[in-house]
C-alpha positions in Angstrom: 0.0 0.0 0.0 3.1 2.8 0.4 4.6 1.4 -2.5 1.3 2.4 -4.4 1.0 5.4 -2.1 4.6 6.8 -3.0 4.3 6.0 -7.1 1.0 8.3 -6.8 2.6 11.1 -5.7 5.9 10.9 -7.8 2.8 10.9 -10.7 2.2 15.2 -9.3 5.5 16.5 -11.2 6.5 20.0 -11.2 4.6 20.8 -14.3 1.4 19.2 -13.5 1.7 20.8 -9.8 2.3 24.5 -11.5 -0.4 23.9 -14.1 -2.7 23.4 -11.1 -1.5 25.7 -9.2 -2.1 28.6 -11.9 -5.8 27.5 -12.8 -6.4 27.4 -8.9 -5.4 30.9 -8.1 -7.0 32.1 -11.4 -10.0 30.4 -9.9 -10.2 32.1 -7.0 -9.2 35.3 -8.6 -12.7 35.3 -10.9 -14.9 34.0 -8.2 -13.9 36.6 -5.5 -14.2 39.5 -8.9 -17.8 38.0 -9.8 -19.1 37.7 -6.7 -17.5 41.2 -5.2 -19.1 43.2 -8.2 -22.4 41.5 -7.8 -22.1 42.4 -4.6 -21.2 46.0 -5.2 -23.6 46.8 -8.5 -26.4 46.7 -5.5 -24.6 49.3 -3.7 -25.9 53.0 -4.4 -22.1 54.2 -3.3 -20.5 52.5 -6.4 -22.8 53.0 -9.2 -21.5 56.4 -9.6 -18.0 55.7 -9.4 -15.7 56.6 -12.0 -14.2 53.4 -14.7 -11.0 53.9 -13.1 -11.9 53.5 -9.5 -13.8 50.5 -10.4 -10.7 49.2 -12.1 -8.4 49.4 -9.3 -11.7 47.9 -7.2 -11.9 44.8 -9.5 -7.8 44.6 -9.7 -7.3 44.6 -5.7 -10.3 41.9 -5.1 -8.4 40.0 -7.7 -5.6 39.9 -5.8 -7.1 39.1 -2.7 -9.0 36.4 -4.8 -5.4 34.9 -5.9 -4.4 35.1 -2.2 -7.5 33.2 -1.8 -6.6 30.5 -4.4 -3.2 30.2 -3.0 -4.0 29.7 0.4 -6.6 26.8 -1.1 -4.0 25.3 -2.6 -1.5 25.0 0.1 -4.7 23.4 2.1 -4.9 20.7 -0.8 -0.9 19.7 -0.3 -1.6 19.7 3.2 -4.0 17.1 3.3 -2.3 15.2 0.2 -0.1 14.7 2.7 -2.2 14.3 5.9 -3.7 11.7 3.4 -0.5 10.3 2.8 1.2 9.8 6.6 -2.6 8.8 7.8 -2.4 5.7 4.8 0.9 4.4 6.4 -0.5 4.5 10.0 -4.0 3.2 9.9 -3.3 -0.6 9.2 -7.0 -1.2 7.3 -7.7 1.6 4.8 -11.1 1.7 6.3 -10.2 3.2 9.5 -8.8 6.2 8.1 -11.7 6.7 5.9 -14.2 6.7 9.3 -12.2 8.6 10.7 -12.5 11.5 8.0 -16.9 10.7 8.3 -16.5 11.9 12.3 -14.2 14.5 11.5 -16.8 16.0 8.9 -19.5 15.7 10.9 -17.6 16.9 13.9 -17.0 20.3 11.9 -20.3 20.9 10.5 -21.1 20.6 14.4 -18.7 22.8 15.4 -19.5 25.6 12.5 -23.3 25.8 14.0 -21.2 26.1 17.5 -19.4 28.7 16.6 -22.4 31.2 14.8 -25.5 30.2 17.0 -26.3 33.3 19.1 -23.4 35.5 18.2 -23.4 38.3 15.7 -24.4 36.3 12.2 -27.7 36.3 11.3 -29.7 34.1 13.4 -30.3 31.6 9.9 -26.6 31.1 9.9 -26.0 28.4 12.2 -27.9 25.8 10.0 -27.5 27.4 6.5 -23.8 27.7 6.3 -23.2 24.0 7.6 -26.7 22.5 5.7 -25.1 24.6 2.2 -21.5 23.6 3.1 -22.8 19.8 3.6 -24.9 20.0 0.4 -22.1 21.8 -1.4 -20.0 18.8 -0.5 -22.2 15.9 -1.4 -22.6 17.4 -4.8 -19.1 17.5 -5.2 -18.2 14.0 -4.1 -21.1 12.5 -6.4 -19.3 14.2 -9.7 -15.9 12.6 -8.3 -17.6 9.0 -7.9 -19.0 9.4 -11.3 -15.3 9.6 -12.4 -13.7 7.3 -9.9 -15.0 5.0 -7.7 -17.5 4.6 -4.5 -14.8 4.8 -2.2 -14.2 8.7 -3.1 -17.6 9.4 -1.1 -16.2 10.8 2.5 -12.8 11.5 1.5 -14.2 14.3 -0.8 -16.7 15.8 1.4 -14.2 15.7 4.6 -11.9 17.6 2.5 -14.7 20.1 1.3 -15.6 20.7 4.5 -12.9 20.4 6.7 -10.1 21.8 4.9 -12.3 24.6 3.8 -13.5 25.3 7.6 -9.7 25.4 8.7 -8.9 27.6 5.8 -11.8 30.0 7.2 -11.7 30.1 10.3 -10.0 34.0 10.8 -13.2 35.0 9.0 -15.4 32.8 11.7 -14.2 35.3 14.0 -15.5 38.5 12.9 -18.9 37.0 13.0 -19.8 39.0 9.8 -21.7 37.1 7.1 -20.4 39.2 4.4 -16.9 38.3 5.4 -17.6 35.4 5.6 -19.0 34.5 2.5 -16.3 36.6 0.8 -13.7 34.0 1.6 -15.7 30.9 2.2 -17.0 30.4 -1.2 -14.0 31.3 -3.2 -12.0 28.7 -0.7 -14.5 26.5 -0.8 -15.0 26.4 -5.4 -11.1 26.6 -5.4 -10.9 23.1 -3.1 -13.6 21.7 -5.2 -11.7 22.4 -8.4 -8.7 20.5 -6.8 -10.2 17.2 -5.8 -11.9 17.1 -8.7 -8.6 17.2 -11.1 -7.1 15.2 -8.9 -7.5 11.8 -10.3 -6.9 13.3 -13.5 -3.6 14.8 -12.6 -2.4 11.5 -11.3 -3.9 9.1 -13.8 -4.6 5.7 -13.5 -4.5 4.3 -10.6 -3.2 0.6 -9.5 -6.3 -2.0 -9.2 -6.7 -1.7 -5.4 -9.6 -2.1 -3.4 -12.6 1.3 -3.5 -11.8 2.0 0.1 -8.3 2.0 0.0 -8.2 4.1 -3.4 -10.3 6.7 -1.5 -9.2 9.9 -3.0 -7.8 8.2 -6.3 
């Protein structure tokens, strides 16, 4: 298994890992513009603004947005290799795929901990983790259609528990605007990832579903 484990990973070369690294920060770049100028066409302050203010509005969010993109992809890597060191310890594959089921649902948990009765709108401490957890499952049924069963909780622990951790500084400031302003960039960025995934590594040794969990 980290004979199979190590050939995977020596399959994510430099160029494959810059190709995905560009389209993830450009990612994140174009979500965070879209949904900032959506945002901002329903705000009386900025439809008089001058072309050249709104220029150096859309450049700086597309900065932040490539900062967001970035930051997703150093979360992917991280729990590559989380992934990777959690393989070699748990003896069945199994138990580190339950493992990641708890973990998820221990998050979503923890997400309606943190907003109920603070500062967020009252809606937010079911809506964020129902959407998150929706969000998720969507995700991980497109990356069984490509791979196999075993992709199920893998995929939505990373959706929502890498994207939570990537978060969490905005969790703080208990302001939904904030929040969504990083979440769902993070959160589309992450989705990209573990979706080209498979791709990026190709083929992958005939091993049981559960133990080719992310694939």
């Amino acid at each position: 298994m980290i004979v199979i484990i190590q050939r995977r990973f020596q399959a994510l070369n430099l160029r494959k890992w810059m190709k995905l690294f560009g389209t993830t920060i450009l990612i994140g770049a174009i979500v965070t513009v879209v949904g900032s100028v959506c945002i901002q066409l329903f705000n009386p302050e900025f439809r008089d603004v001058a072309a050249g203010e709104w220029l150096s509005y859309i450049l700086m969010t597309a900065l932040f947005g490539m900062t967001f993109g970035a930051f997703s992809h150093m979360g992917f890597f991280a729990y590559l290799m989380l992934n990777y060191i959690a393989r070699t310890i748990f003896k069945r594959p199994y138990y580190w795929v339950a493992v990641q089921g708890f973990l998820a649902v221990f998050v979503l948990i923890e997400i309606a901990y943190w907003t109920y009765g603070t500062n967020f709108p009252d809606y937010t401490y079911w809506a964020i983790p129902l959407a998150m957890l929706a969000g998720s499952v969507l995700v991980a049924w497109l990356k069984v259609s490509q791979t196999s069963a075993g992709a199920w909780i893998p995929t939505v622990f990373f959706l929502v528990a890498i994207s939570t951790m990537e978060s969490i500084p905005v969790f703080k400031t208990a302001d939904i605007s904030s929040l969504l302003y990083q979440l769902i960039p993070l959160f589309i960025c992450n989705a990209y990832q573990i979706i080209q995934l498979h791709r990026i590594l190709g083929p992958a040794p005939s091993v049981n579903p559960i133990a080719a969990a992310t694939k």
